[in-house]
C-alpha positions in Angstrom: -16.2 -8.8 31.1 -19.8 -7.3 29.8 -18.3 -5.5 26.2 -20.6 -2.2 25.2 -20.9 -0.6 21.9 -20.7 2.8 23.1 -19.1 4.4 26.4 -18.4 7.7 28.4 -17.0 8.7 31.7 -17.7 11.5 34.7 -15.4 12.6 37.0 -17.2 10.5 39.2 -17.7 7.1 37.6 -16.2 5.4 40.6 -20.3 5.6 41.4 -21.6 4.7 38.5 -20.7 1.0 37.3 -21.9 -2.0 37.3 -23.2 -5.2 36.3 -27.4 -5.4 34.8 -30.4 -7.1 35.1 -33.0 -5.0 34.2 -35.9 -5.0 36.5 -37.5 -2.5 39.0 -35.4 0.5 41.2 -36.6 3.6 42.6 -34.6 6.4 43.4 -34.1 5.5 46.9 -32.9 2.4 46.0 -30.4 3.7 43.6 -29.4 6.4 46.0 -28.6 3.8 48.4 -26.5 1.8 45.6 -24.1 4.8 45.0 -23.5 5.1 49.0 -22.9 1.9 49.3 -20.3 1.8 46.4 -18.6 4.4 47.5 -18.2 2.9 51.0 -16.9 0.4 49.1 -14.4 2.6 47.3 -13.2 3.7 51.1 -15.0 6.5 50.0 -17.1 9.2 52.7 -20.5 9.9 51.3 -23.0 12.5 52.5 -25.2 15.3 52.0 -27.5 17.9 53.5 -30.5 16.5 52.6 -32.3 13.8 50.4 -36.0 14.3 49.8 -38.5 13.1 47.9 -40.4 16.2 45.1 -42.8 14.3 43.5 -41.3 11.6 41.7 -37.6 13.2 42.2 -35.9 12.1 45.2 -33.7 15.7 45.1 -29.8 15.5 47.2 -28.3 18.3 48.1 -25.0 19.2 49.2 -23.8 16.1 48.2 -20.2 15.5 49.3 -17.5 12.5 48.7 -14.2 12.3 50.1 -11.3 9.6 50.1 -8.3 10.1 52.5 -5.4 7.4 50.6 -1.8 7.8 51.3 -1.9 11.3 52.5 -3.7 12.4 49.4 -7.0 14.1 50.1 -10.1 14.0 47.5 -13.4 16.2 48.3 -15.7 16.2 45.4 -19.0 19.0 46.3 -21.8 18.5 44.0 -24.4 21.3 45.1 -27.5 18.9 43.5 -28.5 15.5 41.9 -31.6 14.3 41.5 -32.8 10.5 40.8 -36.2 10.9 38.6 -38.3 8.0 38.6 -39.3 7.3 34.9 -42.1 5.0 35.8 -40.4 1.9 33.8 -38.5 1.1 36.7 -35.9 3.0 35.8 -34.7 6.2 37.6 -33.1 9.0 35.9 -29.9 10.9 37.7 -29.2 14.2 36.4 -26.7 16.7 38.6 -25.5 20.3 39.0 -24.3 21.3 35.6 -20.9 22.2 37.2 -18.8 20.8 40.2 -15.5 20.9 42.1 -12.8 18.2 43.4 -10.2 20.0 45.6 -7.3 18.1 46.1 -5.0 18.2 49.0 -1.4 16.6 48.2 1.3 16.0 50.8 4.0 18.5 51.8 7.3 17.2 49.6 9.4 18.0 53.0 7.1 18.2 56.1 9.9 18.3 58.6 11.3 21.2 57.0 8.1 22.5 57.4 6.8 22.7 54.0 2.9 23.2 53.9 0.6 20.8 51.5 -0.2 21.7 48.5 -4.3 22.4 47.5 -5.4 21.9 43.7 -8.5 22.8 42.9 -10.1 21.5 39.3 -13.8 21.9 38.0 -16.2 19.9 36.1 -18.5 20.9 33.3 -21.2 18.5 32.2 -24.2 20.7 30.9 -26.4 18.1 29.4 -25.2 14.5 30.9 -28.0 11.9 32.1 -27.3 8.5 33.3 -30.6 6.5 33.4 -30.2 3.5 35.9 -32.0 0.5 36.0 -31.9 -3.2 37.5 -32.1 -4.5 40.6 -31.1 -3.3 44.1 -28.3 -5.7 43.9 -27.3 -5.6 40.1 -27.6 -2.0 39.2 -26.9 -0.9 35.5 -26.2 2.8 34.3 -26.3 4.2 31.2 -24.6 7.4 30.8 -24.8 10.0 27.9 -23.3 13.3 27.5 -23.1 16.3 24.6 -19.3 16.8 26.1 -17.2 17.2 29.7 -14.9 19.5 30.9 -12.4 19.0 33.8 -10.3 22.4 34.4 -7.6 23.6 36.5 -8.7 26.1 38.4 -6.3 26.7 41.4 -3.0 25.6 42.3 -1.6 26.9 46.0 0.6 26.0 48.0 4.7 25.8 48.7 5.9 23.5 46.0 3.1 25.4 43.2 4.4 28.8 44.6 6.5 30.0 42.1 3.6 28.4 38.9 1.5 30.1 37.0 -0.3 27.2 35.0 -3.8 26.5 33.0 -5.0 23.7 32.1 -7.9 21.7 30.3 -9.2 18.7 29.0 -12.7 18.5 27.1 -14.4 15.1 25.5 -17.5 14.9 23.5 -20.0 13.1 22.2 -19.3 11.0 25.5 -21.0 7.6 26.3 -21.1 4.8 28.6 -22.5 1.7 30.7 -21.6 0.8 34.0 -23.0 -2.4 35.8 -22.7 -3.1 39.4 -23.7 -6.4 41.2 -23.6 -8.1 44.0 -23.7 -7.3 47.7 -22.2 -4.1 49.0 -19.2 -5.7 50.6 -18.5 -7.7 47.2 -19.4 -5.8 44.3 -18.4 -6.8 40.7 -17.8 -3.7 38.2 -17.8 -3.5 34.5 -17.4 -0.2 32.8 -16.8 0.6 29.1 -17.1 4.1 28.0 -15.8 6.5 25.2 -15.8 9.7 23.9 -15.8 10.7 19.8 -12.7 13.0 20.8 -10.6 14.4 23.1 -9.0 17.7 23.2 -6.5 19.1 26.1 -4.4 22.2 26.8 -1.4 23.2 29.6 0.3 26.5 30.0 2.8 26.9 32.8 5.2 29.8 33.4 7.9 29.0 36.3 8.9 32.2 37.5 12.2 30.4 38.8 13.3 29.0 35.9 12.0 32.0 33.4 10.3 29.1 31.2 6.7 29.1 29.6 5.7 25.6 28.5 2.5 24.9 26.3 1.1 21.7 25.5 -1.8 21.1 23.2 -3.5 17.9 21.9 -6.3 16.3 20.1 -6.9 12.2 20.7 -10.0 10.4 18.7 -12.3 7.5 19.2 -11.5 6.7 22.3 -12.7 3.7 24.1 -11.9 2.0 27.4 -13.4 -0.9 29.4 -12.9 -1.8 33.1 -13.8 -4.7 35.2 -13.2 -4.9 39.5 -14.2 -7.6 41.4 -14.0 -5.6 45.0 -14.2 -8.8 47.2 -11.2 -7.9 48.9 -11.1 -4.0 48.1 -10.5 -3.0 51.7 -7.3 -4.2 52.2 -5.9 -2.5 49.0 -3.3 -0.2 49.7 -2.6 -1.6 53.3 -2.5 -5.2 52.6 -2.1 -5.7 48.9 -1.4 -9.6 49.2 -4.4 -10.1 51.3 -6.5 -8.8 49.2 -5.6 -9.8 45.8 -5.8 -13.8 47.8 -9.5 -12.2 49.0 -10.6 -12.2 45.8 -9.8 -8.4 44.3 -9.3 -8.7 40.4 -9.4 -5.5 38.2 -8.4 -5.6 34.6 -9.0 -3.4 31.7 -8.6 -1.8 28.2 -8.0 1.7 26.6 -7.5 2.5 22.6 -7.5 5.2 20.9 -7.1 6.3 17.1 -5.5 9.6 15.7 -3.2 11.6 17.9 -1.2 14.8 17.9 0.5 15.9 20.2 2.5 19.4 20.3 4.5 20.8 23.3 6.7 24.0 23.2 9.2 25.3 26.0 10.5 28.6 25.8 13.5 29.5 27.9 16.1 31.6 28.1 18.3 29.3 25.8 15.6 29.5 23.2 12.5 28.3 22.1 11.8 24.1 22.1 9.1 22.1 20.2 8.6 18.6 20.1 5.4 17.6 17.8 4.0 13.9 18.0 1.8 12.1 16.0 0.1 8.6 16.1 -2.2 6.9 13.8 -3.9 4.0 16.8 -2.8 2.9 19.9 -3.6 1.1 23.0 -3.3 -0.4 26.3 -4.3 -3.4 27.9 -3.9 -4.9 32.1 -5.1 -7.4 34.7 -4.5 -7.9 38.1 -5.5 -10.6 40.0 -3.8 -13.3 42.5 -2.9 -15.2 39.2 -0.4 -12.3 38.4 0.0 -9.1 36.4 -1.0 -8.5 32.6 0.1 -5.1 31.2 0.5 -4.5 27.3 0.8 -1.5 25.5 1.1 -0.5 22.0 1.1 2.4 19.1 1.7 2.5 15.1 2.3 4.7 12.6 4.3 6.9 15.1 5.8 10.3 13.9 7.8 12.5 16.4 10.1 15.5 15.8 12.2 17.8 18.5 13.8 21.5 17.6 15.6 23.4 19.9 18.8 25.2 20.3 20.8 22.2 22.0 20.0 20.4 18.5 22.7 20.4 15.6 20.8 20.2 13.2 17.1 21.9 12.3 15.3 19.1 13.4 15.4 15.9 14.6 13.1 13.0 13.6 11.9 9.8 14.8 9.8 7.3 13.0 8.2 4.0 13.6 5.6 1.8 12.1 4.8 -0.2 15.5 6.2 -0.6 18.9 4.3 -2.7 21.2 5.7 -4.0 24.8 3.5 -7.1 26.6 4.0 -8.6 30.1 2.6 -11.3 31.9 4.2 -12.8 35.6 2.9 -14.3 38.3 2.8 -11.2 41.8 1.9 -13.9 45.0 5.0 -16.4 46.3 3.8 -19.9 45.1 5.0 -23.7 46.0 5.2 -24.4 42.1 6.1 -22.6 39.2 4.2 -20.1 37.2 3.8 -19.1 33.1 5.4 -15.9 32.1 5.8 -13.7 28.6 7.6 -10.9 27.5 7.6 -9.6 24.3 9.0 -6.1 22.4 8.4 -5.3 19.3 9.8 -2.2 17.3 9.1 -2.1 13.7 10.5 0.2 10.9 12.3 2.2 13.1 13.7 5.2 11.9 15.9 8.4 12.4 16.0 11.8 10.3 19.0 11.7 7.3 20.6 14.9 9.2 21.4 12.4 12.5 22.7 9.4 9.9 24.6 12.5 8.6 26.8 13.1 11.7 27.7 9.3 11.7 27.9 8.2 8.1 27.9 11.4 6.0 29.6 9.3 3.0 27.0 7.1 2.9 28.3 3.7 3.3 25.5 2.0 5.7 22.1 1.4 4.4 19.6 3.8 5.9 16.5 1.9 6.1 14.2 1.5 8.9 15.6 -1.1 11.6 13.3 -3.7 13.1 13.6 -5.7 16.7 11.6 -8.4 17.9 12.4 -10.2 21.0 9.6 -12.5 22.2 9.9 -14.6 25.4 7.8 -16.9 27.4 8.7 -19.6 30.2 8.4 -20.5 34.0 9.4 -19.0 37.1 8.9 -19.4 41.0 7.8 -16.8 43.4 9.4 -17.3 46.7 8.9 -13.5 47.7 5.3 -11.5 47.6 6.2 -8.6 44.8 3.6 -6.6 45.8 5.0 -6.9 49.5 7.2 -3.9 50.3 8.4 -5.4 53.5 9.3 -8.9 52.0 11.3 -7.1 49.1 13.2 -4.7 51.4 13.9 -7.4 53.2 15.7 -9.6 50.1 18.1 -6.9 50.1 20.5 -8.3 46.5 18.4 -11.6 47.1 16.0 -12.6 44.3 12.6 -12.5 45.1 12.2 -16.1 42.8 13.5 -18.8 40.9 13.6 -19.2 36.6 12.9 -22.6 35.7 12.7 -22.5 31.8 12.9 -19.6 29.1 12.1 -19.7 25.7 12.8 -17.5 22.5 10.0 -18.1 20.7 11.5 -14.8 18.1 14.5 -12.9 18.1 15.0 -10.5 15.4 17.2 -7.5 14.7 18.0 -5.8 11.7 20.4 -2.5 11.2 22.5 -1.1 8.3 21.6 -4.2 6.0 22.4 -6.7 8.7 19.9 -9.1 10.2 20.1 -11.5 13.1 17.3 -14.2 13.9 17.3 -16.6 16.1 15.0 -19.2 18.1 15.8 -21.1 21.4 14.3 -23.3 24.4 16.3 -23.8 28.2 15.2 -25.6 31.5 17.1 -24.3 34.5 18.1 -26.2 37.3 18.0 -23.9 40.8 19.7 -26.6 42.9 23.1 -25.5 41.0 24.3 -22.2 41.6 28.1 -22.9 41.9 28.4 -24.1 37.8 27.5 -20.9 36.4 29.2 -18.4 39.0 25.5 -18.2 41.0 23.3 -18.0 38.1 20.8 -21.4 38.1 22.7 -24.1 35.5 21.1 -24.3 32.1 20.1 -26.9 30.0 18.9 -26.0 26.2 20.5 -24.3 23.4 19.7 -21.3 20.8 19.8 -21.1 17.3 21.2 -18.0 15.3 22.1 -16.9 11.9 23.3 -13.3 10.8 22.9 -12.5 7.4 25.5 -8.9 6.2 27.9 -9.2 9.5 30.5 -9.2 7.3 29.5 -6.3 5.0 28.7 -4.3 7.9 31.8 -4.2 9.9 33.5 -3.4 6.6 31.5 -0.7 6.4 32.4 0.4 9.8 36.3 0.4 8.9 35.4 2.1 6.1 33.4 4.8 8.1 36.7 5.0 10.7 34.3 4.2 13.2 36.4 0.6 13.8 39.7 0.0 13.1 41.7 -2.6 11.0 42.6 -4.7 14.0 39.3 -4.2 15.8 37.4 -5.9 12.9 40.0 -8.3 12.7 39.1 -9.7 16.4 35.3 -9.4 15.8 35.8 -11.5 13.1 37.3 -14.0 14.9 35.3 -14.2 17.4 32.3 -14.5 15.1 34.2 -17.7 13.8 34.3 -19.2 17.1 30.7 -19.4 17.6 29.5 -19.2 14.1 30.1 -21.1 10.6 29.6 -20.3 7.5 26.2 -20.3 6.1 23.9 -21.3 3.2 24.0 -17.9 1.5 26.5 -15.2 0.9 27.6 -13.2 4.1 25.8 -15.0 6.2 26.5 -17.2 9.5 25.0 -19.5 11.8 25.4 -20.7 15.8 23.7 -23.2 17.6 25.0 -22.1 21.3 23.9 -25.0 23.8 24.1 -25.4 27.2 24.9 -29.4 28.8 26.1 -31.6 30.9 27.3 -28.3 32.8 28.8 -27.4 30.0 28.8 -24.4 27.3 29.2 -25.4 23.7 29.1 -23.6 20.5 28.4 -25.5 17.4 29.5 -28.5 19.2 32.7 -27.4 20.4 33.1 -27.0 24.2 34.2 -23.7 25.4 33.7 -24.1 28.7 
């Protein structure tokens, strides 16, 4: 995937990416380039008329709709003109404002509930994308003193009883997009971003007697994309098709600074909840080698008031959290790589909550931490992105796990840590051993360090009793022994010979 320095987006970008190599277009030519990509967007393109002034070839009336799962999209641009600079580039400047209208399916037709129409506008005073390249590899460059996308009608049965507002304004926006290839194949790469980002809602549900306002700044952001469209007209109908045709999209976003407020005001009382975020980001891929999806944020602050809190306020902190995923989507004959990781680091709640539960004290209060990282095999025998084969499993699985491994697990609470590290192979020929689940082979390694200390301090709290401890320690001294340090106790729980042992001692 091309990666730009600098990067921006339009409300209709869909027609303005791709993949350079600078050398001579005209107008017509790049005219031709966005009907053609939006064609292959299952996109309708047309306009009144397109006609050369000079060395503008001038559009007007210009019109793009897509019709995808009942969800109608007309976007009405009343001009744009493709300037030809004389390098062999051709600049594209557009009416300074425009309108999508938005038609979205009736929640309950048979009851005879009417769609509901949104309406939003787009402000871009000042945006040009220059395009250059070939009629084949087209590149765009796209540049922009800010943009404005605004709610500006809602109607409808379901938006009957809302009043709302709402808008979202970037600036100092800034982009590339590159498209190659033939029109029935095009590959995409996009990377755009915007110096900040600044949005406001305000709803009133005359219903419900609520007002809800929600207001936000988010800086540097930046996002890539890549599609490879070879088999982008089956999306949507025939998913597996097309991801085996040769579709592939995968992408990036990341921002820095956020802060976030949202207040609710309702006939209980007023709600806020405040959020704030020092970076985050997300990441996926999609492609008939599977599904990558990540996502992750630090230095994470929120906080919630209202009147169904106990307290003043409630407050949750945390220095990172970060989820990743990676599986195989397509049925295959062998098996494929998987990962799964969560991370949560220095976790922590507001002393008035840790006061309901341990006002005298007796559990440390710092921050808790959990790591759980996973990778391994499994076997499609089910298409996941097939909704008839998965209905049609019913309780079934739609696959087979042939080996997991813990490459981290990691907790820590109230002073009390558990770590542990592990490997199994499964065998899927065996489903009677285990009471259906596929028979392990492998073991795990774990040691908790303050267990002891810790349920102490739970008798002490009255949250367990005398005899409740009493059988958690003995069931900790079934599967654990004593270890190296003070309080502290290790396993190795191993699976074999159809078997279930813990620290060598068969239990089952």
């Amino acid at each position: 995937m091309t990666n730009f320095k600098n990067a921006g987006a339009t409300a209709i970008a869909a027609l303005l990416t791709g993949t350079a190599a600078f050398a001579q277009v005209t107008p017509e030519e790049v005219w031709q380039n966005w009907q053609d990509m939006s064609s292959g967007y299952g996109q309708t393109m047309s306009a009144a008329s397109a006609e050369r002034d000079g060395d503008t070839l001038v559009v007007t009336d210009l019109s793009v709709v897509q019709d995808q799962d009942g969800v109608l999209v007309d976007v009405a641009i009343d001009e744009v003109n493709f300037t030809d600079n004389g390098d062999g580039t051709v600049d594209i400047t557009m009416s300074d404002s425009y309108l999508i209208d938005l038609t979205l399916p009736p929640s309950d037709a048979a009851a005879g509930d009417m769609p509901t129409n949104v309406t939003v506008s787009v402000a871009q005073p000042g945006m040009v994308t220059t395009a250059g390249g070939t009629t084949t590899d087209t590149s765009y460059t796209v540049e922009a003193p800010s943009i404005t996308i605004s709610l500006d009608e809602i109607a409808g049965v379901d938006a009957a009883a809302v009043d709302a507002e709402a808008s979202m304004t970037m600036t100092m926006v800034a982009g590339e997009y590159l498209v190659a290839g033939p029109s029935d194949a095009k590959t995409i790469d996009v990377d755009f971003g915007a110096q900040s980002v600044a949005f406001n809602v305000m709803a009133k549900d005359a219903e419900s007697q609520s007002d809800v306002q929600m207001t936000g700044t988010l800086a540097d952001l930046a996002a890539s994309y890549a599609m490879d469209m070879g088999g982008m007209a089956l999306m949507g109908t025939e998913m597996v098709a097309a991801l085996k045709a040769g579709t592939a999209l995968s992408g990036a976003f990341s921002h820095g600074a956020v802060d976030f407020t949202l207040d609710v005001t309702e006939a209980t009382g007023p709600t806020r909840v405040v959020y704030a975020s020092t970076g985050g980001g997300l990441t996926f891929q999609m492609d008939e080698a599977g599904l990558v999806y990540g996502v992750d944020s630090t230095g994470t602050a929120i906080s919630v008031s209202g009147p169904e809190i106990p307290f003043p306020e409630f407050n949750v902190n945390y220095g990172e959290f970060a989820v990743t995923l990676a599986m195989p989507l397509l049925a295959a004959a062998e098996p494929s790589d998987f990962t799964f990781l969560t991370r949560i680091v220095d976790f922590s709640v507001s002393e008035d909550l840790w006061g309901m539960v341990d006002p005298a004290n007796a559990l440390p209060h710092s921050p808790a931490t959990v790591v759980f990282d996973t990778k391994g095999k499994v076997r499609l025998t089910s298409d996941l992105v097939d909704e008839a084969a998965m209905a049609a499993l019913g309780d079934a699985p739609p696959g087979e796990i042939h080996a997991l491994e813990v490459t981290e697990l990691r907790a820590t609470v109230a002073g009390a840590e558990l770590t542990g590290a592990g490997a199994f192979t499964f065998d899927n020929t065996d489903l009677v051993t285990f009471a259906g689940a596929p028979a392990p082979t492998g073991k795990i390694d774990l040691k908790l360090v303050g267990g002891n200390t810790l349920i102490d301090s739970l008798v002490a709290m009255g949250l367990l009793t005398t005899d409740d401890a009493n059988g958690a320690r003995m069931m900790m001294s079934m599967f654990a022994n004593p270890g190296a340090g003070p309080d502290e106790m290790t396993s190795t729980l191993e699976f074999k010979d159809k078997g279930f042992f813990a620290n060598g001692q068969q239990l089952q």
